[in-house]
TORFIVEX-718603 format. One record per residue (C-alpha): residue number from 1; residue in three letters; x, y, z. Coordinates in steps of 0.001 Angstrom, whole numbers. Example, Ala and Ser with C-alpha at 12.3 -4.5 7.8 and 13.67 -1.06 7.14 Angstrom:
% TORFIVEX-718603
   resi   resn         u         v         w
      1    ALA     12300     -4500      7800
      2    SER     13670     -1060      7140
//
This chain:
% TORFIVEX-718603
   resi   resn         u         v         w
      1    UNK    101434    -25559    -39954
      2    UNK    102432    -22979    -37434
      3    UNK    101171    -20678    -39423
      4    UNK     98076    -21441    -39897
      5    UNK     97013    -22370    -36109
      6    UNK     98243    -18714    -35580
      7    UNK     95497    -17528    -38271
      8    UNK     92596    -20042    -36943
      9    UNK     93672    -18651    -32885
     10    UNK     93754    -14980    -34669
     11    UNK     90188    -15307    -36276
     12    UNK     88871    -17191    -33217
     13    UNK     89770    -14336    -30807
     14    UNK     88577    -11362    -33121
     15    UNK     85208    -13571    -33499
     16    UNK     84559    -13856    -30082
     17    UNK     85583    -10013    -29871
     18    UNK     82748     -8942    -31873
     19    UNK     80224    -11785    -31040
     20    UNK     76846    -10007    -29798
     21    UNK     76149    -11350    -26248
     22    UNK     72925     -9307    -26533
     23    UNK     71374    -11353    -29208
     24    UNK     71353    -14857    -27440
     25    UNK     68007    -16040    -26788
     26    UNK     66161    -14933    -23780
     27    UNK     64984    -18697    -22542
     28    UNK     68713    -20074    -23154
     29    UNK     70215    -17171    -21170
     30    UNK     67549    -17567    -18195
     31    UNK     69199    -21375    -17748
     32    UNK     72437    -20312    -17399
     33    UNK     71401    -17440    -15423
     34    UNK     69444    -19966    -13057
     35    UNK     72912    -22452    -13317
     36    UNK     74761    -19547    -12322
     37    UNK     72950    -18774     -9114
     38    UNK     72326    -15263     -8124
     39    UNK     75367    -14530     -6212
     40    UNK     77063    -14834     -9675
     41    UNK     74537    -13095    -11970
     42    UNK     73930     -9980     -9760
     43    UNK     78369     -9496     -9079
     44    UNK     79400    -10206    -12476
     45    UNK     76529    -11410    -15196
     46    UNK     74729     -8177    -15074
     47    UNK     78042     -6017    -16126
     48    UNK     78574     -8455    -19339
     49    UNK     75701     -5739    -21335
     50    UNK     72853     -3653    -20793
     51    UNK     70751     -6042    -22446
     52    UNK     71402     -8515    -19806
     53    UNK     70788     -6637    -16797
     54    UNK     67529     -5772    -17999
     55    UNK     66403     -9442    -18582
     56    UNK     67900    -10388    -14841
     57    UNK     65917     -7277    -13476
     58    UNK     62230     -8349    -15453
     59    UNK     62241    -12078    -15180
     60    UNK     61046    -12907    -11112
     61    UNK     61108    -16322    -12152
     62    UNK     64892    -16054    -11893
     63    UNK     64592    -15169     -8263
     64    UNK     61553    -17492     -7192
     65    UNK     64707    -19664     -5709
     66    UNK     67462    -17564     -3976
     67    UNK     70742    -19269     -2915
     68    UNK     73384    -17138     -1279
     69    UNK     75468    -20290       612
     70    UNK     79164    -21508      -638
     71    UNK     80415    -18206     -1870
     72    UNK     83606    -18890      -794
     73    UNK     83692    -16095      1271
     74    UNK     84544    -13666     -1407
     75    UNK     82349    -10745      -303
     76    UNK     81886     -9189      2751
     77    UNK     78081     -9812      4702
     78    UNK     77176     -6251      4358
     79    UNK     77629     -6622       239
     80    UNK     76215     -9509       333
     81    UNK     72924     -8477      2458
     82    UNK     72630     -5872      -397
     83    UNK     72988     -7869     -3179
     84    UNK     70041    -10473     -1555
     85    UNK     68003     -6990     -1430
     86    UNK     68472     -6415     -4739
     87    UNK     67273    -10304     -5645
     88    UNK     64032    -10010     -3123
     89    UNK     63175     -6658     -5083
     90    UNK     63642     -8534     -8636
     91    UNK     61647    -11243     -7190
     92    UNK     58540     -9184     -7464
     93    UNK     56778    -11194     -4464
     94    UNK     57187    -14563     -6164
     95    UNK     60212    -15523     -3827
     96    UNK     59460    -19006     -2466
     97    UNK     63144    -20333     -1191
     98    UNK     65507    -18093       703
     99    UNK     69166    -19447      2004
    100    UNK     72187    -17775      3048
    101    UNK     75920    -18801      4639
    102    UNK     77230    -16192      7202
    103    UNK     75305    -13292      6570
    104    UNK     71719    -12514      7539
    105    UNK     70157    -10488      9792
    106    UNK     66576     -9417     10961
    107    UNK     66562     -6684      9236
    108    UNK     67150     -8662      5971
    109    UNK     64925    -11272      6781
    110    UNK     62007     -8735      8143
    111    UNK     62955     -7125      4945
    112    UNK     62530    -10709      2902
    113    UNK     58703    -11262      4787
    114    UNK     57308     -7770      4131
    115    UNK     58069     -8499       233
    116    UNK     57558    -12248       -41
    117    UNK     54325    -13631      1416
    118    UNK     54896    -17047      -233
    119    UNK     57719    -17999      1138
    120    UNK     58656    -21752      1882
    121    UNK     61489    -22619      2662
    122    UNK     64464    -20532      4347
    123    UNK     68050    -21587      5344
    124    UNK     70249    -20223      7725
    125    UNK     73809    -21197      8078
    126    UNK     75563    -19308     10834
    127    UNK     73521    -16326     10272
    128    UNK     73175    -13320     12698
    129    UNK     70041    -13356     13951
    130    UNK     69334    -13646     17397
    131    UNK     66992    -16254     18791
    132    UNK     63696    -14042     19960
    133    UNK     64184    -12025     16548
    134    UNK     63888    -15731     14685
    135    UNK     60772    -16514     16545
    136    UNK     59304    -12875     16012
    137    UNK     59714    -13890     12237
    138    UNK     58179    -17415     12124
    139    UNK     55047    -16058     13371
    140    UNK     54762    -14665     10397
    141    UNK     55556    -17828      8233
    142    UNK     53106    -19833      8290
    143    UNK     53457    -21468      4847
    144    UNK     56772    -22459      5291
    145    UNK     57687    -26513      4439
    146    UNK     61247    -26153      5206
    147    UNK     63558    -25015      7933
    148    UNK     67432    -25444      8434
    149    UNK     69321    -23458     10956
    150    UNK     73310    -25181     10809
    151    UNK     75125    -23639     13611
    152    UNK     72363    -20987     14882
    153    UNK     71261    -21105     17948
    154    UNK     67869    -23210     18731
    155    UNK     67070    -23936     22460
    156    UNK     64031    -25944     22810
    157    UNK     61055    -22925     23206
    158    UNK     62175    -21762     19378
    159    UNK     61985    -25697     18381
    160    UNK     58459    -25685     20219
    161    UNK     57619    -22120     18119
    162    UNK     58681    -24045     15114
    163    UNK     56121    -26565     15322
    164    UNK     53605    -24786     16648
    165    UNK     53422    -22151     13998
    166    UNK     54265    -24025     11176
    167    UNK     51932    -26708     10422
    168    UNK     52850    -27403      6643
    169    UNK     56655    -28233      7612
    170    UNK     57470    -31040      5970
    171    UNK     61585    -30852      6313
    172    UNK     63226    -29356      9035
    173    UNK     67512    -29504      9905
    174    UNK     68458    -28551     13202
    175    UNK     72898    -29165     12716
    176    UNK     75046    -28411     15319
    177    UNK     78904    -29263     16597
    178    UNK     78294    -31934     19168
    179    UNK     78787    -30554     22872
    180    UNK     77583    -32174     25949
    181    UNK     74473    -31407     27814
    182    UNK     73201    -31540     31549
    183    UNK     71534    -34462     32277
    184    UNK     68135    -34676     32050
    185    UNK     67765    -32044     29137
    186    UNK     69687    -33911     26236
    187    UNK     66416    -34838     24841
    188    UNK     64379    -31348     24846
    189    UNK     64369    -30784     21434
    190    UNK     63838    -33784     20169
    191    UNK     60559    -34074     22412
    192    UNK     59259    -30685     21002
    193    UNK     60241    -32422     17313
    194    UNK     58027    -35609     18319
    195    UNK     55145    -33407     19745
    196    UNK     54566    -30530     17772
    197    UNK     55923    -31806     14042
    198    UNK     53795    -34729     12824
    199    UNK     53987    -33964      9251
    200    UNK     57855    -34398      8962
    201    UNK     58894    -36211      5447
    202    UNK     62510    -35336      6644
    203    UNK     64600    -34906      9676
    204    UNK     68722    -33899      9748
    205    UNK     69649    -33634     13615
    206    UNK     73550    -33713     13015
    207    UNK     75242    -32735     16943
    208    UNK     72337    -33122     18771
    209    UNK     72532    -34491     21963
    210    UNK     69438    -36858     22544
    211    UNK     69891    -40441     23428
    212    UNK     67170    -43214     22893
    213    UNK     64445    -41853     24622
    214    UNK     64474    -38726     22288
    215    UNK     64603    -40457     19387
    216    UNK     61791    -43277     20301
    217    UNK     59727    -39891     20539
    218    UNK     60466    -38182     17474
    219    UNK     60114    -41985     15442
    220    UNK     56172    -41912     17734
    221    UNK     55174    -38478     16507
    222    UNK     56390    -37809     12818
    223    UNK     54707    -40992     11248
    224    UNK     54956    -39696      7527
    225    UNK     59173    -39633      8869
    226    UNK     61217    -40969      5451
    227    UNK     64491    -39868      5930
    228    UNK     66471    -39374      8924
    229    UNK     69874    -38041      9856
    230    UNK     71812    -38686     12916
    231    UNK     75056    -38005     12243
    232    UNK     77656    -36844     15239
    233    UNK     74485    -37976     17992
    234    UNK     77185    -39455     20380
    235    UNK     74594    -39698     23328
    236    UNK     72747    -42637     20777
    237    UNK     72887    -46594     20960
    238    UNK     70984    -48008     18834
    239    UNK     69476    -50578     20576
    240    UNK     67322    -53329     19194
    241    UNK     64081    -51497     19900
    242    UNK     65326    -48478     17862
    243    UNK     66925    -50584     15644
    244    UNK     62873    -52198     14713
    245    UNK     61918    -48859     14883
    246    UNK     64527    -47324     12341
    247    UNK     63080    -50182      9649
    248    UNK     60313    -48389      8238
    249    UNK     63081    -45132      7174
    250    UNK     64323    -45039      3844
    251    UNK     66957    -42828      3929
    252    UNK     68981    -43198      7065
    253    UNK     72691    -41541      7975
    254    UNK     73686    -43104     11489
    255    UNK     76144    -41122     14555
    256    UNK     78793    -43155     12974
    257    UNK     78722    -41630      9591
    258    UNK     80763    -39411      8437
    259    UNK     79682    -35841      7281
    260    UNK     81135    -35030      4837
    261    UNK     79002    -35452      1953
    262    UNK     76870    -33079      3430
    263    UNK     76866    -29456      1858
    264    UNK     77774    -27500      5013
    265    UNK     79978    -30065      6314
    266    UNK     82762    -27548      7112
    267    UNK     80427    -26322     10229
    268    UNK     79634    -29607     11621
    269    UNK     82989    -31017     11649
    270    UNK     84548    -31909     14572
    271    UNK     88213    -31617     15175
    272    UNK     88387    -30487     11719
    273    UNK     91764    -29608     11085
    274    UNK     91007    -26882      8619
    275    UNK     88596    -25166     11470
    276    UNK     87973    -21616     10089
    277    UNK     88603    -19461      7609
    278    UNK     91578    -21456      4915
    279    UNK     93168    -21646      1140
    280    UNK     91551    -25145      1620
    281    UNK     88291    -23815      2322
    282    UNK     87716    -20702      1206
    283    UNK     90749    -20179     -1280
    284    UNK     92994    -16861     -1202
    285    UNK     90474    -14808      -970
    286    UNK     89467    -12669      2282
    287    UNK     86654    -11589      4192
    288    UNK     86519     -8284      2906
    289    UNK     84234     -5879       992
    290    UNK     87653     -4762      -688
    291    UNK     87811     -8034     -3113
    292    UNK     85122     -7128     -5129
    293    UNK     86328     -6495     -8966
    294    UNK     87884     -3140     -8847
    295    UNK     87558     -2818    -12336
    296    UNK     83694     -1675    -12317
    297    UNK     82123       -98     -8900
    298    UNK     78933     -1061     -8189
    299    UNK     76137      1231     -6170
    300    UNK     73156      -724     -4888
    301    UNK     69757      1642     -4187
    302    UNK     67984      -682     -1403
    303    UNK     65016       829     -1856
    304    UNK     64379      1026     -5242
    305    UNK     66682     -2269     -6339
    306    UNK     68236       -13     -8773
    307    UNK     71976      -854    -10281
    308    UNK     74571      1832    -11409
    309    UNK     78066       897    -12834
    310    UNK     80113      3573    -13224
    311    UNK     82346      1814    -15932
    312    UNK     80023      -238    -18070
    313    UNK     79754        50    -21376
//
């Protein structure tokens, strides 16, 4: 009996040894590709065969969606603004969605608009780019339906900008931690949300500080409004006029609610006691360039998007 499991482990391994990885079918590997997400297919898929790298690199379908958040801080944000190069120059101009987690700057993003003229949507998690370079770049967005800047800056002239120049938005998240605000401005942005975003299907304000009169505005001027979040607004009470007013929402997270089904909940926490980089958030792993696999060294060409390991077979 021992035996033979020894035999069936022995001709499982030397099957999988000389399995083919090149000769899967191209649509199959495209879904995995796509369920790996492109942080994982350019650092590791692409080294698996030639065969593979060459489908990633002539399929911009692969990159029409391009989602560099939760990598576990694994890489450093110089790697990774290379690697997001790499994906806008696959992308061959069909790149629609852009997000990224603590990386970004404007030269990436100026970068990401002179290639994609289609683009979307675009999310910014604690990214580096500074408030007049932000605005410099919307101007020339004008197609974009959805915004989210978690824990980046947004006073209320780039909220205003926003609106303005964007007149397809259709979801925009504005997340900060809560702090407080001097009186008589706790309800700026949400006035330029009421005034210059009409066509809002969905709203995620989580840390703002507006009280009742901001939100009475933004529930007056985004009619088509379906889902609202509200979570960690401590200057709100929802009184029985907001309360009628709140009816006609569908999808509704009050200040009360806790945040941490949401995907960047880490940054919106407050008091969280695992504020920063941990093993319970991010792992072992540091915030280095060094952690990348030793085992094959990677060179990325900017310019051309080209890819060169030195110890691929």
């Amino acid at each position: 009996m021992v035996l033979s499991r020894f035999v069936l482990r022995w001709e499982k391994s030397v099957f999988l040894k000389k399995r083919k990885w090149s000769e899967l079918p191209s649509d199959i590997l495209l879904i995995i590709f796509q369920k790996l997400g492109p942080i994982n297919v350019l650092t590791k898929t692409i080294r698996v065969c030639r065969d593979w790298l060459e489908l990633a690199r002539s399929e911009p379908v692969l990159w029409r969606k391009v989602d560099m958040t939760c990598h576990g801080k694994k890489f450093g944000p110089n790697y990774l603004e290379d690697i997001a190069c790499i994906a806008v120059n696959w992308s061959a101009g069909r790149l629609e969605e852009f997000s990224a987690e603590e990386f970004g700057t404007y030269d990436l993003l100026q970068y990401i608009t002179d290639s994609a003229s289609n683009l979307k949507c675009i999310r910014l998690i604690r990214s580096r780019v500074r408030e007049r370079e932000l605005e410099e770049l919307i101007k020339r967005w004008p197609l974009l339906e959805e915004i989210e800047l978690t824990r980046h800056w947004c006073s209320s002239k780039l909220c205003e900008a926003i609106g303005l120049l964007c007149p397809h938005l259709k979801h925009f998240r504005l997340n900060e931690l809560y702090s407080g605000c001097a009186s008589g401005k706790e309800n700026l942005i949400a006035n330029y949300i009421g005034r210059t975003m009409p066509n809002l299907r969905s709203l995620q304000l989580i840390g703002d500080t507006m009280t009742e009169e901001g939100l009475h505005t933004i529930l007056e001027g985004c009619p088509q409004l379906e889902s609202l979040d509200i979570r960690n607004c401590d200057n709100l009470t929802i009184n029985q006029r907001i309360q009628s007013e709140l009816e006609r929402i569908k999808i509704l997270r009050l200040p009360n609610d806790s945040t941490i089904d949401y995907k960047f909940h880490r940054h919106v926490t407050k008091f969280s006691p695992c504020w920063g980089p941990c093993s319970l958030c991010y792992g072992s792993n540091s915030d280095s360039d060094s952690d990348i696999d030793s085992d094959t060294e990677t060179y990325f060409d900017i310019k051309y998007g080209h890819i060169v390991f030195q110890n691929c077979d």
